[in-house]
C-alpha positions as CSV (number, residue, x, y, z in Angstrom):
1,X,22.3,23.9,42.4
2,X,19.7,25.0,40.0
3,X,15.8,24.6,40.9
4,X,15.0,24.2,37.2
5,X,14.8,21.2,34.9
6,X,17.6,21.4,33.4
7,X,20.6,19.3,34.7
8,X,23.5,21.2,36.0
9,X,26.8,21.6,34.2
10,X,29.6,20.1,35.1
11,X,31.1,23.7,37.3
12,X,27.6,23.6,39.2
13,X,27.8,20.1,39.9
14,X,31.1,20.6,41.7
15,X,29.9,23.3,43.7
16,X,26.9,21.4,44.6
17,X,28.2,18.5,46.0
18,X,31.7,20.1,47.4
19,X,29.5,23.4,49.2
20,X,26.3,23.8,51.8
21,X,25.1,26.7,52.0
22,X,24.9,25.9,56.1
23,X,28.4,24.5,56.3
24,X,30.7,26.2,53.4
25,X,32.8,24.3,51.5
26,X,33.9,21.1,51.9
27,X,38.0,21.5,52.1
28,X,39.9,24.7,51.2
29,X,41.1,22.8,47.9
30,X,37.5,22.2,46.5
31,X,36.8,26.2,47.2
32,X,40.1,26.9,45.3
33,X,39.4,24.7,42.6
34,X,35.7,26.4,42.0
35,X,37.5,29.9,42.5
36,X,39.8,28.9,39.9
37,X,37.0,27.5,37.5
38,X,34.8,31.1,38.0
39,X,38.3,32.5,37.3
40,X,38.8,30.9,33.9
41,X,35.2,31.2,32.8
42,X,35.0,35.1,33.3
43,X,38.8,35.3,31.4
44,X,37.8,37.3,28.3
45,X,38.4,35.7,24.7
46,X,41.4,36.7,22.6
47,X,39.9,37.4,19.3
48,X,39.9,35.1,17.0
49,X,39.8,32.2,19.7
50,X,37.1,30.4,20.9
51,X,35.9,30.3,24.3
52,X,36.8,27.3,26.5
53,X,33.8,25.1,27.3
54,X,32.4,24.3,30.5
55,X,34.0,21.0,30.3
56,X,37.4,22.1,28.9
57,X,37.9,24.6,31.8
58,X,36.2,21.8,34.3
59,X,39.1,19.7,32.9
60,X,42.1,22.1,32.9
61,X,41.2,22.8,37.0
62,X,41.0,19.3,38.2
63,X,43.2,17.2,35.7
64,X,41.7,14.3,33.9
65,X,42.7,10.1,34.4
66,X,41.0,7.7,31.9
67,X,37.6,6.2,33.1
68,X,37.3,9.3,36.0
69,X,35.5,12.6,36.0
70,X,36.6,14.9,38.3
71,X,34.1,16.4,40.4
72,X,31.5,13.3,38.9
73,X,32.9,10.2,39.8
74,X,33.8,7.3,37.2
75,X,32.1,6.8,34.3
76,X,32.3,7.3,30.6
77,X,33.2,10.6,29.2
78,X,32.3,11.2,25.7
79,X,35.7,11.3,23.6
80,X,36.3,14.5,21.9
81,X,38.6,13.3,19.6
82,X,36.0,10.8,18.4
83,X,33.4,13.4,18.5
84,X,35.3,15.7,16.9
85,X,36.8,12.9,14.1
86,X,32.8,12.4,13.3
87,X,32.3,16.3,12.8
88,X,35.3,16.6,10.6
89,X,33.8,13.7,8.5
90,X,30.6,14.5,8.5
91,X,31.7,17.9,7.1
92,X,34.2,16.9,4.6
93,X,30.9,14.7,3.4
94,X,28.6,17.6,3.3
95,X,31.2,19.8,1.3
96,X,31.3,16.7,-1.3
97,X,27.7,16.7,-1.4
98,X,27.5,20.3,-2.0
99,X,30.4,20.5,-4.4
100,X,28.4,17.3,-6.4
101,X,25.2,19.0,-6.1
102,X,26.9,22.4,-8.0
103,X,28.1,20.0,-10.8
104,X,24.8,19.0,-11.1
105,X,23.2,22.2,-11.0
106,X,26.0,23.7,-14.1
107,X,25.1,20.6,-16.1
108,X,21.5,21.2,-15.9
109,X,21.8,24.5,-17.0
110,X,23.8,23.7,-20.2
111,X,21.4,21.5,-20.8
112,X,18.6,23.6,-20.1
113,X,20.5,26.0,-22.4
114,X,21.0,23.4,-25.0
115,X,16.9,22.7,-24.8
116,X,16.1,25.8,-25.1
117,X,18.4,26.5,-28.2
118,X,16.9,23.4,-30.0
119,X,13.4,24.7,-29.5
120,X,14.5,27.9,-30.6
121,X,16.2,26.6,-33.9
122,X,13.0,23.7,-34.3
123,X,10.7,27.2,-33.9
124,X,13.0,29.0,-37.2
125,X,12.3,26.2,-39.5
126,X,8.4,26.4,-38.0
127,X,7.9,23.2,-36.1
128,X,5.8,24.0,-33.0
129,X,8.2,22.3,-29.7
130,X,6.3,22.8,-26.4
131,X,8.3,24.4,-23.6
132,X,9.4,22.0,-20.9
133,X,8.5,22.8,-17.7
134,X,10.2,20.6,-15.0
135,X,7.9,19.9,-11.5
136,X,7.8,16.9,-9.2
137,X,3.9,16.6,-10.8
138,X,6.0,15.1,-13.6
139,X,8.0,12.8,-12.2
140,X,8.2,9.6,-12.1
141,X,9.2,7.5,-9.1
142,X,12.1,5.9,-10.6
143,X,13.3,9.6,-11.7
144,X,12.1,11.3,-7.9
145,X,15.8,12.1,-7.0
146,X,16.9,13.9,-10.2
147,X,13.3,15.7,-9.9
148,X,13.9,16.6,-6.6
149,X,17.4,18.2,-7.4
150,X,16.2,19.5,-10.9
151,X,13.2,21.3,-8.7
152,X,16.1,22.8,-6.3
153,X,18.2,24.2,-9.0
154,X,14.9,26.2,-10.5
């Protein structure tokens, strides 16, 4: 087992509490199964895959049952399928965001080119229009988020 602070993964644990370094491994299946766990972990990557995790080769070695860990003991295991339902969400949401965020940005700019076309029209006939310049000095709270956006776009 490691001497540092971090806690061991999965593969160590197994190791740790299935091998002495006095006595050797507990039974000939435990030294199989962490054989067959340094197998899969030095198994190069196709490319374009991506490596199997700790957890996913810990898992494909010694099987999985609902409410057990192998090589832990029973507990909880965090769900992948939830975990990985709440990353798909969260990045469909951040796409959204970022495609909102671009519609704002474009709309700005017309604007900012529709401003600046005034002025320049106001300036032909000779009335003096002072250039806008946007900052969050000038905000107000009530307008804070559109200042803070307006700020990022320029």
């Amino acid at each position: 087992m490691r001497n540092d602070a971090q806690e061991p993964n999965r593969m160590d644990f197994f190791k740790a509490t299935h091998h002495s370094n006095d006595k050797g491994w507990t039974t000939s299946e435990a030294q199989t199964a962490y054989e067959k766990m340094v197998e899969l972990q030095s198994t190069p990557v196709e490319e374009g895959a991506e490596p199997k995790t700790i957890d996913d080769i810990v898992d494909e070695v010694l099987g999985t049952r609902s409410g057990y860990i192998p090589g832990l003991g029973y507990g909880p295991k965090p769900d992948k399928k939830k975990s990985s339902a709440n990353t798909i969400d969260l990045e469909k949401r951040l796409k959204n965001k970022e495609e909102e965020l671009n519609v704002y940005k474009s709309n700005f700019e017309t604007i900012q080119t529709q401003m600046e076309a005034m002025r320049s029209a106001l300036l032909a006939v000779g009335i003096q229009v002072p250039s806008l310049q946007f900052s969050s000095k000038s905000c107000s709270q009530s307008n804070e988020n559109i200042c803070i956006i307006l700020n990022m776009v320029i």
